[in-house]
C-alpha positions as CSV (number, residue, x, y, z in Angstrom):
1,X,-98.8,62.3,-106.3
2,X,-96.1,61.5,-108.5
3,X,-92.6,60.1,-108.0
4,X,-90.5,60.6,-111.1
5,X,-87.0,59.2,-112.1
6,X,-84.6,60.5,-114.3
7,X,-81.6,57.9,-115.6
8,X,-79.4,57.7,-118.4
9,X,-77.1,60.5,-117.7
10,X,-73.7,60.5,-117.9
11,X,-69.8,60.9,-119.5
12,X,-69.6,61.5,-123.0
13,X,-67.2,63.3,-125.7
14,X,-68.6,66.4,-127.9
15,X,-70.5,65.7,-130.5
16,X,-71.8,62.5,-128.9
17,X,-75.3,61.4,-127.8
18,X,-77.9,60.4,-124.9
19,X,-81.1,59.6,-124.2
20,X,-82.3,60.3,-120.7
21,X,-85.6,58.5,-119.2
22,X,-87.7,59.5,-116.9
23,X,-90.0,56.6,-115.1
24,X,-92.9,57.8,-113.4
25,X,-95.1,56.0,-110.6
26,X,-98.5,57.2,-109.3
27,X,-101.2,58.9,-111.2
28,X,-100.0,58.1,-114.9
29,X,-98.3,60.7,-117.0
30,X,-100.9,60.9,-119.4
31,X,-102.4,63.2,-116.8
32,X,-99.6,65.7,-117.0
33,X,-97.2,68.0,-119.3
34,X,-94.2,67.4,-119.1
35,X,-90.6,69.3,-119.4
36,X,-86.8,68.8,-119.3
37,X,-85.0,71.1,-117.6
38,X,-81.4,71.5,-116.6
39,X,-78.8,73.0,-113.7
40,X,-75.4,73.8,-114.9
41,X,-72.9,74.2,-111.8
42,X,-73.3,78.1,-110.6
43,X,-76.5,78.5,-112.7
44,X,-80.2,78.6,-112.3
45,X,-82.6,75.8,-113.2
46,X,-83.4,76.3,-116.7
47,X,-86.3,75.2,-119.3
48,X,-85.1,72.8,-122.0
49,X,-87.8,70.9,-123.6
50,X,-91.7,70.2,-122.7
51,X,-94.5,67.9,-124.4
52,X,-98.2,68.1,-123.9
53,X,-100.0,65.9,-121.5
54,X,-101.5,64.3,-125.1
55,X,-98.1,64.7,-127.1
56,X,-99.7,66.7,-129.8
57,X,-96.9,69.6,-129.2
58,X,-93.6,69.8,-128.0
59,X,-91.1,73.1,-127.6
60,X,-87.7,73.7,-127.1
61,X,-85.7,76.2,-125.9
62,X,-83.1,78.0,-128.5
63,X,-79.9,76.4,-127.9
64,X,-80.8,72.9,-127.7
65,X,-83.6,72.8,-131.2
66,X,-82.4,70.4,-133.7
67,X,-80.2,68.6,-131.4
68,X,-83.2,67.5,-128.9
69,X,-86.1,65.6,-129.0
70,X,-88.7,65.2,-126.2
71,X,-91.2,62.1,-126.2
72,X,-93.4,60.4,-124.3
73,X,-94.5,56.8,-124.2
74,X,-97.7,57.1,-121.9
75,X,-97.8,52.8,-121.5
76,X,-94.8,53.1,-120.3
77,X,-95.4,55.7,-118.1
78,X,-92.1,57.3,-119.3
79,X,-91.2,60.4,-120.7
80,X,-87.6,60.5,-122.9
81,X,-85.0,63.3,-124.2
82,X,-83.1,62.4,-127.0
83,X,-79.4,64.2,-126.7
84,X,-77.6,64.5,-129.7
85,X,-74.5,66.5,-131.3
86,X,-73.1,67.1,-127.7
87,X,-71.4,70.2,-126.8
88,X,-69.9,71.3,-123.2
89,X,-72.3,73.7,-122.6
90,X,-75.0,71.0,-122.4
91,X,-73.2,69.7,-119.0
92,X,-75.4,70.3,-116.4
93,X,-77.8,68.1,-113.8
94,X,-80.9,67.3,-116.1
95,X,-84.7,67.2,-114.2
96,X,-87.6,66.2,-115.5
97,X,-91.0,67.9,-114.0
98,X,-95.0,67.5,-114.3
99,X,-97.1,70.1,-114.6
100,X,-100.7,70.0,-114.6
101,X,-101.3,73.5,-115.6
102,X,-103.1,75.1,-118.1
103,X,-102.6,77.0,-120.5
104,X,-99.9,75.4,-122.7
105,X,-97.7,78.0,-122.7
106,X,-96.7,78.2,-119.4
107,X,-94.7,75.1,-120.8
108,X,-91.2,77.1,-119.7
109,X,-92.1,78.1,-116.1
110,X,-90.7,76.2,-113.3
111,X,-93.3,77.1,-110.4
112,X,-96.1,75.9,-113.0
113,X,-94.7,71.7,-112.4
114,X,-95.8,69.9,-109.4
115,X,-93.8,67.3,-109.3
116,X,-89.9,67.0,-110.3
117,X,-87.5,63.9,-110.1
118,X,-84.1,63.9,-108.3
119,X,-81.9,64.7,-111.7
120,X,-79.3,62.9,-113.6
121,X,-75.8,64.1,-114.5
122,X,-74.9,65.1,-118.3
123,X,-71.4,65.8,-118.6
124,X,-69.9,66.5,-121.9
125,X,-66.1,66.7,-122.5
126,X,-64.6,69.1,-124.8
């Protein structure tokens, strides 16, 4: 079992930046991909970044590449996405999820995570 928890969200203008965390307790991260993904009001839950349980490879989805960057500090037990360049579009409530499944590129697939935190508001203003 793992409880994760997702923070940092919040206001911020266009073209400005975040970084959300997401603090896991129980089995340690290192045991588990692990992905971004995000709900925009009226919209389904959608993939937005993943890294590998050993952080050897990360993905993106389209919209957000170059702007995004997915880590993972496994001492920490945390897993961050860097937000950067802002736009509206990026508003949404932001999850992050384990997965232990295999193989890699089922990276994008919500029913393949087992565990998912409670989410954290991004809200961008135009």
């Amino acid at each position: 079992q793992v409880l994760l928890v997702e923070s940092g969200g919040g206001l911020v203008q266009a073209g400005g930046s975040l970084r959300l965390s997401c603090a896991a307790s129980g089995r340690t991260v290192s045991s588990y991909h692990m992905g971004w993904f995000r709900q925009a009001p009226g919209k389904g839950r959608e993939f937005v970044a993943a890294i590998a349980r050993n952080g050897d490879s990360t993905t993106y989805t389209d919209s957000v590449k170059g702007r995004f960057t997915i880590s993972r500090d496994n001492a920490k037990n945390t897993v961050y996405l860097q937000m950067n360049s802002l736009i509206p579009d990026d508003t949404a409530v932001y999850f992050c999820a384990a997965g232990e499944f295999s193989p890699w590129f089922w990276y994008s697939r919500r029913n393949r995570y087992d565990f998912w935190g409670q989410g954290t508001q991004v809200t961008v203003s135009s």
